[in-house]
C-alpha positions in Angstrom: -116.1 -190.3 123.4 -116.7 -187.9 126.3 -120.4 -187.1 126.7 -120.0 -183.3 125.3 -118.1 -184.3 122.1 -120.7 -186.7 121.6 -123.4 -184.0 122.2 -121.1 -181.7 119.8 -120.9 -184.2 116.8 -124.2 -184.7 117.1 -125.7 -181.2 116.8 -122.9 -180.4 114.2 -124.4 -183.3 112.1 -127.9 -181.9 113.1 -127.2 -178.1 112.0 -125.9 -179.6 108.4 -128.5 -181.6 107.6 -130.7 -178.8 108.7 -128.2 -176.0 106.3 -128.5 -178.8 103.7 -132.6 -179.0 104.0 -132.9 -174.9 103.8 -130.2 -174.3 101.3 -131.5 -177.2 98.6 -134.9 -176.7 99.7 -135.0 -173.4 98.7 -133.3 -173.4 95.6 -135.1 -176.6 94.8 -138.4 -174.7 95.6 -137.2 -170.6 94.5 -139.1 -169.9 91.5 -136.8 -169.1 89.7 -135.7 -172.9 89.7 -139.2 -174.0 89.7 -139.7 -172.0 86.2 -136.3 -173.1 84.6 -137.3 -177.0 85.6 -140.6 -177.0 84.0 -141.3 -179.0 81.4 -140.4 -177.5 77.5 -143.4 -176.5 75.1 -143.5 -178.4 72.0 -143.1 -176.5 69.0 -145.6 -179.1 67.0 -148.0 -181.3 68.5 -149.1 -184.5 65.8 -151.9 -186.6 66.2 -155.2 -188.0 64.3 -157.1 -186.6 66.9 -158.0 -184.7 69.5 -160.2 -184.2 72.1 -161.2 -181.7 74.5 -163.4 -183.0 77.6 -164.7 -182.0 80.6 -164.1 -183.0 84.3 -166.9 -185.6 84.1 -164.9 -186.8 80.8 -167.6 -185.9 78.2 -166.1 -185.1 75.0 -166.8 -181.3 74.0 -164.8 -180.5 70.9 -163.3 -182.8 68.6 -160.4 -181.6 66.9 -159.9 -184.0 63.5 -158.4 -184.3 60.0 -159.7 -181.8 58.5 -162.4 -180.3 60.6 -163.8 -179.3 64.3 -166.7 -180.5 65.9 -168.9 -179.4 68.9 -170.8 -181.9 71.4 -173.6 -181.1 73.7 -173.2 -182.2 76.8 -175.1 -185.7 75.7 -171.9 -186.3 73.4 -174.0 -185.5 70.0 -172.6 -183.3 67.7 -174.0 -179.8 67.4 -172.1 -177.9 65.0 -169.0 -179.0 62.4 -166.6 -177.1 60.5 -164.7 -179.2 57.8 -163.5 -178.7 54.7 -165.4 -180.6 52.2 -163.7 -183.5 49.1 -163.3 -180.1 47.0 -161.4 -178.3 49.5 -164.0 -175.7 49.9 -165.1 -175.3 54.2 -168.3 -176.1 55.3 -170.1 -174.9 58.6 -173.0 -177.2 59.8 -175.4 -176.9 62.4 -177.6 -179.6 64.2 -180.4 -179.6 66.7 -180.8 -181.7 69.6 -181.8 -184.5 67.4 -178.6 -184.6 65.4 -181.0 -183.2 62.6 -179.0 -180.8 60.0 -181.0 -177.2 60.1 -178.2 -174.6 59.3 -175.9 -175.5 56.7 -173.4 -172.6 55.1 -170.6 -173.6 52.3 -169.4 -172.7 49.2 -169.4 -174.1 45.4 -166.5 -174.7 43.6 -166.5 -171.6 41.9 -166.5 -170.3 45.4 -170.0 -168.7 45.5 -171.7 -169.1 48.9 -174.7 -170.3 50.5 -176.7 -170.6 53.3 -179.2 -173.4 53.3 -181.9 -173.8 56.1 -183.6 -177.0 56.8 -186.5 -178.0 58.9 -187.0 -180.7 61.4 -187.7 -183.2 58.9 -184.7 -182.5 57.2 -186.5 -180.8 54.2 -184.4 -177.8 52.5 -186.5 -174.9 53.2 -184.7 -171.7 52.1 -181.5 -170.7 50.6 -179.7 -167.6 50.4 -177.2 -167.6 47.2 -174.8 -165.5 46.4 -173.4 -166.3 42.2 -170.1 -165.8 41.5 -170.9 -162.3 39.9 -172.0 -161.3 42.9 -176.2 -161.0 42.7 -177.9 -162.6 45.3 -180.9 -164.8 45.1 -183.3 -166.0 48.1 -185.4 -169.1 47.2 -188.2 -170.2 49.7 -189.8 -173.8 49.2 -192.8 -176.0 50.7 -192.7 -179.1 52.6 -192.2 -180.8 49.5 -188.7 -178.9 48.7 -190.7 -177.2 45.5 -189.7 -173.7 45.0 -192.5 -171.3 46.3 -191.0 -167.8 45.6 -188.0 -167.0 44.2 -185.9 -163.0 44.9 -183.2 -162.5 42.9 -181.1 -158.9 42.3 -179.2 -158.8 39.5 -176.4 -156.2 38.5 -176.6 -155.3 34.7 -173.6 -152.7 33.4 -175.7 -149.5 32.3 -173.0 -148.1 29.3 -174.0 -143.6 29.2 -172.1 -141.5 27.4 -168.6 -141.6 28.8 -169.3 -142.9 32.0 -170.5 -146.6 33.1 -173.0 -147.0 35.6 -174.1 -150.2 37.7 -177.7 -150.5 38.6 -179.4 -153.3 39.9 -182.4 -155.3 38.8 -184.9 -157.1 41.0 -187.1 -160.3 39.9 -190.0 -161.9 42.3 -191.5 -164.7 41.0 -194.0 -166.7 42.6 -194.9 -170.3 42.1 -198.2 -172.3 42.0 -198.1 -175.8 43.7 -197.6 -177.4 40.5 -194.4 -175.5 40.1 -196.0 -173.4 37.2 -195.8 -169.6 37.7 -198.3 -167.7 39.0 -196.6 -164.0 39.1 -193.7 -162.5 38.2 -192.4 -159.0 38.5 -189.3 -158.1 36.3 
């Protein structure tokens, strides 16, 4: 082959591969390509478990059956949300220690509460909502006896042709020995 043809051929094959390269290169890296090739969302995800972590690989939030917890950065749990044998949710909160202080769920019936505990893990004070809708707050010593008890109830107040709600308060106080010492209606 003449030195020319030779030349010719070989820039011909050149200039294709080079077409080729620019031409699947970018359709292979248009976006529009890019978008239709990624991978397809799954409409359900299953699993046990999961967990989210951080770069260093800590686990943060665990994701469970039923229920989410939250991790400090030492990997102790903090707070939990779960629902309970009953069905009913309960949110939980722990200090550094792991040590339940803040605890808020609901009864069967589906009255609330909120319970706080101190660092020894004592129930100090709960807030209580009955199903009827009066609220009571009960405050107790280190030794989980009731100290003071503040409870409103509603009582229906039946006047002539119209009914009424009104709302009674009670305080009542009690002595060490879990006697009362004062009351107020």
């Amino acid at each position: 082959m003449r030195p020319w043809a030779k030349a010719a051929v070989q820039g011909a094959a050149c200039g294709l591969v080079f077409g080729l390269v620019v031409v699947l290169g970018g359709r292979l890296w248009h976006p529009a390509t890019v978008a239709a090739q990624a991978p397809a969302v799954a409409e359900v995800v299953k699993a046990r478990r999961f967990e989210v972590v951080d770069a260093a690989g800590k686990v943060g939030v665990i994701l469970g059956s039923p229920g989410l917890v939250f991790c400090d950065a030492a990997g102790h749990t903090r707070a939990s949300l779960s629902l309970g044998s009953d069905g009913n949710p309960d949110l939980v909160f722990r200090d550094a220690a792991g040590q339940k202080r803040v605890a808020v769920f609901l009864f069967r019936d589906g009255s609330p509460i909120l319970v706080l505990v101190d660092a020894a893990g004592r129930f100090r004070l709960y807030l209580y909502l009955n199903p009827e809708g009066s609220p009571s707050l009960t405050l107790q010593d280190k030794a989980e006896h009731s100290r003071a008890v503040l409870g409103a109830t509603e009582l229906e107040t039946v006047k002539i042709e119209e009914v009424t709600m009104r709302s009674e308060s009670s305080l009542v106080l009690f002595g060490k020995d879990g006697k009362v010492i004062w009351k107020a209606p």
